[in-house]
C-alpha positions in Angstrom: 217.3 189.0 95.5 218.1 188.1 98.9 214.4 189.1 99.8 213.3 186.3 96.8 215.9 184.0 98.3 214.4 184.3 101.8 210.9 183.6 101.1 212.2 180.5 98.8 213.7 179.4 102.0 210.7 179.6 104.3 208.8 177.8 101.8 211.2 174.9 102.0 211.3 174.9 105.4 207.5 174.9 105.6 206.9 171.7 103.3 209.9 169.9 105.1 207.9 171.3 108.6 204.8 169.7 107.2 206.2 166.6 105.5 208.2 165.6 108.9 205.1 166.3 110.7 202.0 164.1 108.8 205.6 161.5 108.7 205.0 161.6 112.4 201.0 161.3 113.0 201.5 157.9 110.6 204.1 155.9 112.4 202.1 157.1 115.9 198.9 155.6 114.0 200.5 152.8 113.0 202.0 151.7 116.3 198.6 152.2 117.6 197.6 150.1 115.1 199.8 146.9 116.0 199.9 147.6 119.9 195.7 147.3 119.5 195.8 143.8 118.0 196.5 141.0 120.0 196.5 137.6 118.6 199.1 134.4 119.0 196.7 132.1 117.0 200.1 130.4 116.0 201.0 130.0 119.9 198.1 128.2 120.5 198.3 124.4 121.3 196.8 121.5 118.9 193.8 120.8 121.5 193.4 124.4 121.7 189.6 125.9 122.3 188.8 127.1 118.5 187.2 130.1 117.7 189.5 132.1 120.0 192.5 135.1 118.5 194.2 135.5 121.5 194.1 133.6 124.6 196.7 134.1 127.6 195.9 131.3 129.5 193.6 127.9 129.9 192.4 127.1 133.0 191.7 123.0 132.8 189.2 122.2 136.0 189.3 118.6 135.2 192.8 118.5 136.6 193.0 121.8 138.2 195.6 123.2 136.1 196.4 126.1 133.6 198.5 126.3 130.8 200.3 129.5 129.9 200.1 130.0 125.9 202.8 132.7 125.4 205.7 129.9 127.5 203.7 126.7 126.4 204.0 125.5 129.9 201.6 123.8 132.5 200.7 125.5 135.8 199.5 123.2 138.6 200.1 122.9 142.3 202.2 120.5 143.8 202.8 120.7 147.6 201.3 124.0 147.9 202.9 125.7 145.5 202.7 126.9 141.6 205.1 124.7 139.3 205.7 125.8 136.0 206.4 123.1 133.5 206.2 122.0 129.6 204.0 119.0 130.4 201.5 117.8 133.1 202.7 115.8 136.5 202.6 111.7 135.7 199.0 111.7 138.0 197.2 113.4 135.0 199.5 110.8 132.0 195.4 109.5 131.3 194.2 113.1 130.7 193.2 113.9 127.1 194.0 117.4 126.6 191.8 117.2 123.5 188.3 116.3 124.9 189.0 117.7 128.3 187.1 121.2 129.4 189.0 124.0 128.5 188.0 127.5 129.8 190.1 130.5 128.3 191.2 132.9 131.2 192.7 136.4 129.4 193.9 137.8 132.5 197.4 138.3 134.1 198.6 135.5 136.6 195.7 133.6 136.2 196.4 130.8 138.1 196.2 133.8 141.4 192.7 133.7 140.7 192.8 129.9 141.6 189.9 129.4 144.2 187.9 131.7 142.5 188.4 129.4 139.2 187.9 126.5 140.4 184.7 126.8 142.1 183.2 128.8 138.8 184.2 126.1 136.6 183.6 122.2 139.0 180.1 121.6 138.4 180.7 121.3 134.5 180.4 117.8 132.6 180.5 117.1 128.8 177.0 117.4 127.5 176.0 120.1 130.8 173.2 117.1 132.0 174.7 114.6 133.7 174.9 112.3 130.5 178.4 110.0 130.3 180.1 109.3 127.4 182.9 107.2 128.8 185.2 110.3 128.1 183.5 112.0 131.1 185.4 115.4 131.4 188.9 114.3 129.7 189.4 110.7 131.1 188.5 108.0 129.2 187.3 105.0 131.7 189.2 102.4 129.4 192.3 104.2 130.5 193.9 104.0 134.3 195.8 107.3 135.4 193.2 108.9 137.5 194.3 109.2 141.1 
């Protein structure tokens, strides 16, 4: 009898082994899972570049600025250093976020990569040929605020 009991017992402990075990493999699969995936589609601003999941920064060479998606705030310099704010300085009020280049910069600290950025991206106008709409590269010519 306690021969029968024993072996009942290591067949209990077995299953419980084996259940807490495959328990284990799934939650590690499933963080995996979520930790893969990154997308902040809802983070995004209105004038946002479509067809992008996830984008960490935008780097804006009409104006020379970023903007950091995850803090909603603008990156530009102003007298030699990085400001951080939740809108643009009032030399860029006749910038229209909407038509304006946007290039989508997924990498840490973007606005580091600055000089590198800027002359990559300065060369660029709305149709790529020279041709101007009037809303040449975010500023519309009817408006004043371009310094």
């Amino acid at each position: 009898m306690v021969e029968t009991n024993f072996w009942c017992m290591k067949k209990v402990l077995i299953i419980a082994g084996l259940l807490i075990g495959s328990f284990a493999v799934v939650q590690k699969s499933e963080a995996q899972v979520r930790v893969g995936v990154n997308i902040n589609i809802g983070d995004q601003p209105a004038w946002r570049a479509p067809g992008y999941d996830y984008v960490e920064y935008y780097y804006l060479p009409d104006i020379e600025s970023y903007y950091y998606v995850p803090r909603h705030q603008f990156v530009y310099l102003s007298n030699g250093r990085w400001v951080f704010s939740a809108s643009l300085p009032s030399r860029y009020r006749g910038y229209d976020l909407y038509s304006g280049y946007k290039v989508v910069v997924n990498r840490p600290n973007a606005y580091r990569y600055y000089e590198q950025d800027r002359v990559r991206y300065t060369k660029r106008n709305d149709f790529g040929n020279g041709h101007d709409n009037g809303r040449h590269r975010g500023w519309n010519k009817n408006k004043r605020g371009r310094h």
